[in-house]
N, C-alpha and C positions, 0 to 999 in steps of 0.2 A: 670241736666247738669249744671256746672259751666259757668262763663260769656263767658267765651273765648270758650269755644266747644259750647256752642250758637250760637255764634257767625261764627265758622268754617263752625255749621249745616248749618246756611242762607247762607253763602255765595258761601257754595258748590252749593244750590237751587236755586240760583239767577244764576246761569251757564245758566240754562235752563228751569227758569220760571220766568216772570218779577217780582219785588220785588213789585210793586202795584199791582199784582195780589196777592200776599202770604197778605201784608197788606190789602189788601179790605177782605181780608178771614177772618185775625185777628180781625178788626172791626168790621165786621158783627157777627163773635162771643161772641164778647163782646158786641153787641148793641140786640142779642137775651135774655142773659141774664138778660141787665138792664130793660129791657123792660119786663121782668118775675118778678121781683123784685118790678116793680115800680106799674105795677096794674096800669096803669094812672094817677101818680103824677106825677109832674113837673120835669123834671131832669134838673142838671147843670151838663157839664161836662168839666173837666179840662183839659186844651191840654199845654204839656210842649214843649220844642223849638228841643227835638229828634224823631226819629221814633214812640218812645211810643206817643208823641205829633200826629201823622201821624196817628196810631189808633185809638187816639181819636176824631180825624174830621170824621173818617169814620163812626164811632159809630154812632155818633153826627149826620150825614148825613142820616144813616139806620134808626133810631130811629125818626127823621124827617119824611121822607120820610113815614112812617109807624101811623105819624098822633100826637106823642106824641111832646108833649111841653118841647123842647129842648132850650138851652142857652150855647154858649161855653165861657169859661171865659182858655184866653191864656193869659202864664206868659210873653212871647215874640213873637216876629216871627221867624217864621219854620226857622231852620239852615240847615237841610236836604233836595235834591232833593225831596224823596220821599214823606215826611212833608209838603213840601211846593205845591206838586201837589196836595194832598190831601184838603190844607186847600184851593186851588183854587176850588173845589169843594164844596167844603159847603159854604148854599147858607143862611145858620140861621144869626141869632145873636152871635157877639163875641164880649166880652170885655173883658177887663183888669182883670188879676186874682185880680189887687188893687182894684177893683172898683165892683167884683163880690157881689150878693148880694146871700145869702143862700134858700138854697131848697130842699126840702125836698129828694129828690135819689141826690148823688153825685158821681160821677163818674171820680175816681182819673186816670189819663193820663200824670201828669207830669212828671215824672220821671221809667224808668221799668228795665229792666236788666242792669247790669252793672254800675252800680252805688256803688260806694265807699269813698265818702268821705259825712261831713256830710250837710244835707241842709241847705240854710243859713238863716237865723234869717227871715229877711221878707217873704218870702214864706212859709217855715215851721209854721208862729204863723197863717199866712192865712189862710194853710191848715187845719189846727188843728180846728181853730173855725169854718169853714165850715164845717167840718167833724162834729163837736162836733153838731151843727145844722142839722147836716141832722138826717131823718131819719132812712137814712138807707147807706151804703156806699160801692161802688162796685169800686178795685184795677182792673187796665192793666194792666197783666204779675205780677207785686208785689206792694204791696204799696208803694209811695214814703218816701223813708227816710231808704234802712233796704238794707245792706250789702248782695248781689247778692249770694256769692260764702260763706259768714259766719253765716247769718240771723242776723250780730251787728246790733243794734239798730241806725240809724244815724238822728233820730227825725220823724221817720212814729207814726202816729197816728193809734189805732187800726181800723180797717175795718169788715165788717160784710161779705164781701166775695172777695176773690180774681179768677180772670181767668187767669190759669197760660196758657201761648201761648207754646206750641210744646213739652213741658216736664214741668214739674216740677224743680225747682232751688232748691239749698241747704237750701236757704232761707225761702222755704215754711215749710222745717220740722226739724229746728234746731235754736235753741236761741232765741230771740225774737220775730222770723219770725212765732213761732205756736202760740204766742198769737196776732200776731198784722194782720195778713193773713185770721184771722177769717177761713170761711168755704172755701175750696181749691177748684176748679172747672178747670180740665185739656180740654182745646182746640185743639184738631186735628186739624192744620191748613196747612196740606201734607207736613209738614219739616220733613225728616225720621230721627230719632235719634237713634244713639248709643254711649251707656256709661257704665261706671261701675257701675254706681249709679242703683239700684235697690229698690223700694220701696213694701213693701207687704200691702194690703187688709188686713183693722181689720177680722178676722174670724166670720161668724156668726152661730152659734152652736144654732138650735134648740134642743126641749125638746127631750127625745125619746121614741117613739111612744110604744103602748102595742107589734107590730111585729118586733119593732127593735129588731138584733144580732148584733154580734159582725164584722158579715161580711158586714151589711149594713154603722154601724154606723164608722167602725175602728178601730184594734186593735192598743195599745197602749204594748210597751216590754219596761220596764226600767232595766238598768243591774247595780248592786250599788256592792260596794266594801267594803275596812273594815272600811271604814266611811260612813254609809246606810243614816245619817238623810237626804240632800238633794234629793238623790235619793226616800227616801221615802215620802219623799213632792211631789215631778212632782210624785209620779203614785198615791197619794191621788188627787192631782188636776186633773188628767189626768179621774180617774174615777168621780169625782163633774161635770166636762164640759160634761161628758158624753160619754166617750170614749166606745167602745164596749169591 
């Protein structure tokens, strides 16, 4: 879903579910993760001044709460209601993204959907060399720095996993959003979506067994014209993959 039908999806959900209820879901799915990733390292995690910031306290909170050695390091204070109940809730350590000191899981929260213009010089070089120090790097909805609705580049550094929240964005699988997004991880977090956008499952084609037919594994009909060579490629591939 692009930023704005994002956008439409919450705020039709926010009709008739509180929005720190949908955010505590968010966070908590994102602080199951980092906490799969981390194995017991230390984490730092980054809370920017919007909603995405708002997930990141929660994270930051679950992950606490859960016994792991958490650090939030915020670029500013919460601009948002919801952000700022949030950070009223976390009871860790925060400091200054200026004054943050590197650790090994990072947990980027600065910046998440809807972001179009590019990061500005100070926080971008901060981010980068935390990033670059950690071991390991886990994105809120997208990593900061990477055009929502075109996957442009607007200074994200690459990450080792993203959680995308309620869909998938343009930006996970298009421009530099598939090298910078790392491995994709989609969150059901009960926001019902519909769009045009559809995404397919790489296929996984086992061998085929001594009992396979054609009716177990799949027939393949290619229909070719008075130009056969492509047509003759898809039903050579078609029988390599193993088509019946």
């Amino acid at each position: 879903m692009t930023a704005d039908a994002m956008r439409a999806a919450e705020e039709a959900v926010f009709r008739t579910v509180a929005q720190l209820d949908v955010m505590e879901r968010a966070g908590t799915a994102v602080a199951m993760e980092a906490a799969r990733f981390a194995v017991g390292r230390p984490i730092l995690v980054l809370a920017g001044p919007g909603n995405n910031g708002g997930d990141a306290y929660v994270a930051a909170r679950v992950l606490k709460a859960a016994g792991h050695d958490v650090v939030v390091a915020a670029l500013s204070e919460p601009a948002t209601e919801a952000a700022q109940a949030m950070f009223a809730q976390w009871d860790g350590v925060t400091t200054s993204l200026y004054e943050a000191r590197p650790r090994p899981v990072l947990v980027d929260g600065l910046f998440g959907t809807g972001m179009s213009r590019a990061l500005e010089r100070g926080p971008r070089a901060l981010f980068a060399d935390l990033a670059k120090a950690a071991q390991f790097v886990l994105a809120i909805d997208l990593p900061s720095g990477l055009d929502t609705d075109s996957g442009a580049d607007l200074g994200a550094p690459r990450v080792d996993a993203t959680v995308a929240l309620a869909a998938l964005k343009p930006a996970h699988v298009l421009n530099a959003g598939l090298e910078k997004c790392g491995h994709v991880l989609l969150a059901d977090i009960g926001i019902p979506v519909d769009a045009a956008w559809r995404t397919v499952a790489r296929p996984r084609l086992s061998a085929p067994s001594a009992y396979d037919h054609k009716y177990s594994r799949g027939m393949v009909a290619v229909v070719e014209n008075l130009m056969p060579g492509a047509a003759r490629l898809a039903a050579g591939a078609a029988m390599a993959g193993g088509a019946g």
